[in-house]
ROVONU-173075 format. One line per field, with one value per residue (C-alpha): x, y, z. Coordinates in Angstrom, 3 decimals, decimal comma, always signed. Example, Ala and Ser with C-alpha at 12.3 -4.5 7.8 and 13.67 -1.06 7.14 Angstrom:
<pts>
xx	(+12,300_+13,670)
yy	(-4,500_-1,060)
zz	(+7,800_+7,140)
</pts>
This chain:
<pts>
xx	(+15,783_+18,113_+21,234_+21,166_+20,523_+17,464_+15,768_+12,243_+10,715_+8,195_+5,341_+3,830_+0,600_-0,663_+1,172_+4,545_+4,413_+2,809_+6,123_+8,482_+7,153_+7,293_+11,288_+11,993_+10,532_+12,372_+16,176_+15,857_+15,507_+19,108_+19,612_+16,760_+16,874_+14,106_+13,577_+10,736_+10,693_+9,028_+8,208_+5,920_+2,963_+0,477_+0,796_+3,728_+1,356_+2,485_+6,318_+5,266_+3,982_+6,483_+9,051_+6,351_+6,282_+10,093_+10,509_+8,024_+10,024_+13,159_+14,686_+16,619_+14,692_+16,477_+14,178_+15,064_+13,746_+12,797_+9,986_+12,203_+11,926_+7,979_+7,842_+6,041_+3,639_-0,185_-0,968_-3,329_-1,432_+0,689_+1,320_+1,275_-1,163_-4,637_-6,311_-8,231_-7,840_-10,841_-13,372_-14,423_-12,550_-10,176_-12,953_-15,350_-12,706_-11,666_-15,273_-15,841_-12,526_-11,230_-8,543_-5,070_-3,215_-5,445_-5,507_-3,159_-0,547_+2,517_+4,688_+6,884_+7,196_+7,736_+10,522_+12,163_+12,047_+13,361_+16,533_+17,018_+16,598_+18,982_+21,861_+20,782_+20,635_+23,442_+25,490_+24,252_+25,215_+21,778_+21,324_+17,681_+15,358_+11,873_+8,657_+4,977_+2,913_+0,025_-2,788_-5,090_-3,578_-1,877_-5,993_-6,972_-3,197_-4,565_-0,690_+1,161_+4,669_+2,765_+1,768_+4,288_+5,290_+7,039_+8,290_+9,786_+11,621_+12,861_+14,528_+16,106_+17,691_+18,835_+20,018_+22,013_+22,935_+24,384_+26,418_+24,016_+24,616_+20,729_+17,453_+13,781_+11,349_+8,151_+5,710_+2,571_+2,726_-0,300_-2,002_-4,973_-5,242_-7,362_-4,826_-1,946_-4,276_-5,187_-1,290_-0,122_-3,211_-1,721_+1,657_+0,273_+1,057_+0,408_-1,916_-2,615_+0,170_-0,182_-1,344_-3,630_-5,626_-4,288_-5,665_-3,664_-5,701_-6,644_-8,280_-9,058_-11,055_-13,034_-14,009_-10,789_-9,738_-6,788_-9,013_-12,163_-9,773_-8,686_-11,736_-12,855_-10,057_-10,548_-13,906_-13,261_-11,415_-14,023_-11,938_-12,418_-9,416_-8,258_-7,824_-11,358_-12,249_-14,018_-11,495_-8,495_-7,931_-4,433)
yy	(-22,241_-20,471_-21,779_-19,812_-22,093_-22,035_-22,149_-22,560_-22,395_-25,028_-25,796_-28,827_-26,752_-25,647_-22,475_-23,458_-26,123_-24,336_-22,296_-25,087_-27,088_-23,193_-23,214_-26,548_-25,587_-22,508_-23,229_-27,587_-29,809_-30,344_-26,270_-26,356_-26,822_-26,751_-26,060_-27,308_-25,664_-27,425_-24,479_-26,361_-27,066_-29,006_-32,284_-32,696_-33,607_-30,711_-31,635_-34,775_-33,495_-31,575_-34,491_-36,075_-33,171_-32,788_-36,280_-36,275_-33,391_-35,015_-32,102_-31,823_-31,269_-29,811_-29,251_-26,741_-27,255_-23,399_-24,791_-23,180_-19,442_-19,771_-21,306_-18,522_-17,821_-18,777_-18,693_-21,279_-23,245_-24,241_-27,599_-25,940_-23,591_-24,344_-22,185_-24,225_-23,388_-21,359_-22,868_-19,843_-17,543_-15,075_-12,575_-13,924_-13,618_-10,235_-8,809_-10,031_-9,106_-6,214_-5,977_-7,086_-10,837_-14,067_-16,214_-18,399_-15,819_-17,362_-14,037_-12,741_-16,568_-15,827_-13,109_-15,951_-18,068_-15,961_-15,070_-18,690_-19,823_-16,535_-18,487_-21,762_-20,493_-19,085_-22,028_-23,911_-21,382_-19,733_-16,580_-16,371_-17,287_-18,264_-17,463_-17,947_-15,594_-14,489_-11,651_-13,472_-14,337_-10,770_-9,404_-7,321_-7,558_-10,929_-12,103_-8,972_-10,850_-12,023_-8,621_-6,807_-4,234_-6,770_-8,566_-5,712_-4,830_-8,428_-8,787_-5,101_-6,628_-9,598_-7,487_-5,535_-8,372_-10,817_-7,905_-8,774_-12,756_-13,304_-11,940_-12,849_-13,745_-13,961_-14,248_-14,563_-12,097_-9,858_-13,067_-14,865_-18,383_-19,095_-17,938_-19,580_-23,015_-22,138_-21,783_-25,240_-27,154_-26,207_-27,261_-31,001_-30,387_-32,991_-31,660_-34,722_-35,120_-31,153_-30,751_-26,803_-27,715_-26,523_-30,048_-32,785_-36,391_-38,374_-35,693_-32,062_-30,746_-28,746_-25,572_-23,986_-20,619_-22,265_-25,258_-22,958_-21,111_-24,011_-25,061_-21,894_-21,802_-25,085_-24,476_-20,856_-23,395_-25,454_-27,982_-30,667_-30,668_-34,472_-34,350_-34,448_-36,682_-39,910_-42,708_-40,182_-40,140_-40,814)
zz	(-43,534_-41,489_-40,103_-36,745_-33,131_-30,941_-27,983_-27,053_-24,072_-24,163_-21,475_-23,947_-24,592_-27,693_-27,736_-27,166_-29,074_-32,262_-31,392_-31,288_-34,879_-36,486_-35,125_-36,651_-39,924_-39,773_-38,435_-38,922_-35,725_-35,963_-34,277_-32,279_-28,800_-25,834_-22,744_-19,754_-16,217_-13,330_-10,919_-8,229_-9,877_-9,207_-11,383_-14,043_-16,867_-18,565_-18,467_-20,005_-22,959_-23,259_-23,000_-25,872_-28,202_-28,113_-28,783_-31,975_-33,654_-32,999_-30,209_-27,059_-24,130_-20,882_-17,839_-15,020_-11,777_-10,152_-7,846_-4,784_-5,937_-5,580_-2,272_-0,322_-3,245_-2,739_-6,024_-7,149_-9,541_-7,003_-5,321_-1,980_-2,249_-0,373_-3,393_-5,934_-9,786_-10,659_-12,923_-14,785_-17,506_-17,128_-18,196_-15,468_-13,201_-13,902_-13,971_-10,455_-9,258_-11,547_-14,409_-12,787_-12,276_-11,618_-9,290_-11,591_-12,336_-10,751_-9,313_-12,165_-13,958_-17,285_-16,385_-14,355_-16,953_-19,821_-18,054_-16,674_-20,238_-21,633_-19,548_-21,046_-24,911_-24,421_-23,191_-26,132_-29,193_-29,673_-30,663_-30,729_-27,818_-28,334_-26,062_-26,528_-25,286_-27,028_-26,596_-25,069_-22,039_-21,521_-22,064_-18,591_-17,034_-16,311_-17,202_-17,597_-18,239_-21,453_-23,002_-25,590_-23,262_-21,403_-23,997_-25,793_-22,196_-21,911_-25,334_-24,741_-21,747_-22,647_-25,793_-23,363_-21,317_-23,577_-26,159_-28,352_-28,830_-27,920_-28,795_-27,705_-30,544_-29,367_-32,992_-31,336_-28,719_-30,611_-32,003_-30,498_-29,173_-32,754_-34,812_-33,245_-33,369_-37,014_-37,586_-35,846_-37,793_-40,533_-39,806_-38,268_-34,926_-33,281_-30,478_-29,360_-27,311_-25,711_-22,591_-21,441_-18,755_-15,067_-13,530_-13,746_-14,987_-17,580_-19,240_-19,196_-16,972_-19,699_-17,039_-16,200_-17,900_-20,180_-21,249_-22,093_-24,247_-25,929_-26,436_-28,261_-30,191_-31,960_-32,491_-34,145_-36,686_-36,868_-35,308_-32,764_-30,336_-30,484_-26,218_-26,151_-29,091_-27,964_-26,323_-25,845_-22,412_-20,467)
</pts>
């Protein structure tokens, strides 16, 4: 266990939260921080379980509010945007439409959000920064702020930009969904209280491209993902 502070961006899905119980193992819930960002969505059932999964492992949770800086963006996720959330994979979408950003990809998010969160960690003492992006989602430029070429050009700037106080760590950034799920079930995460799906409700919608990925990955562990067990529902 390491003595150094962090921060960790955390969304309250499986990712970020798989990323969050691997920092408390690490650096001890007592230097571990995190962060939510509401940027306009369309339901805040996803800052909830953020608020949840901070509050089982015992960490700080600080919530920005960027929601203005996507104002004139249509993308689908978006409280304001007539688009519905597709209902189909990122692969479906990409062979109908070609490699590039979905429909979902909010303009640039992740970028915003790792230098919004570089002022915060740095505020707070931390020298290390955590994201979770993972291979999946960067797949096709579907979410090119989530592939390693990015991620790689973000922690060289906020290298450069903070005299080298603060670095990004992003551990699953060549990983799969599956093997990030594989990692958190065997850590306990609770992933009960996590939230994927990009409809807001009682429960997942089970057809969008973030829960069909979650659904695969649990199932590649031969696991049943407790948001759909039986009697689960919010």
């Amino acid at each position: 266990m390491t003595d150094e502070k962090v921060l960790v961006l955390c969304s309250g899905g499986v990712d970020s939260t798989t990323l969050l119980a691997q920092a408390v193992v690490r650096h001890g819930a007592e230097n571990v921080f995190a962060l939510s960002v509401a940027y306009g969505q369309k339901h805040v059932r996803e800052l909830r379980s953020a608020e949840a999964v901070c509050a089982y492992y015992g960490v700080p949770l600080r919530t920005l509010d960027l929601g203005a800086v996507f104002a004139d963006s249509a993308c689908s996720l978006l409280a304001h945007a007539d688009a519905d959330v597709p209902h189909e994979s990122y692969a479906d979408q990409q062979a109908k439409n070609g490699e590039g950003p979905v429909s979902t990809y909010v303009p640039f998010r992740n970028g915003l959000f790792l230098a919004s969160a570089a002022s915060v960690a740095l505020s707070l003492g931390c020298s290390v920064l955590c994201y979770g992006a993972h291979a999946d989602d960067a797949a096709g430029a579907a979410y090119p702020d989530c592939s390693l070429a990015f991620v790689r050009a973000m922690d060289a700037a906020v290298r450069e930009g903070t005299a080298g106080e603060l670095r990004i760590e992003a551990p699953f950034v060549q990983m799969n969904k599956t093997a990030i799920v594989r990692a958190g079930l065997d850590l306990g995460v609770p992933y009960e209280l996590t939230w994927s799906c990009y409809e807001g409700g009682g429960e997942p919608c089970g057809a969008c491209a973030t829960c069909l990925d979650r659904q695969a990955a649990f199932a590649a562990c031969g696991a049943e993902d407790p948001l759909l067990a039986e009697g689960n529902t919010d």
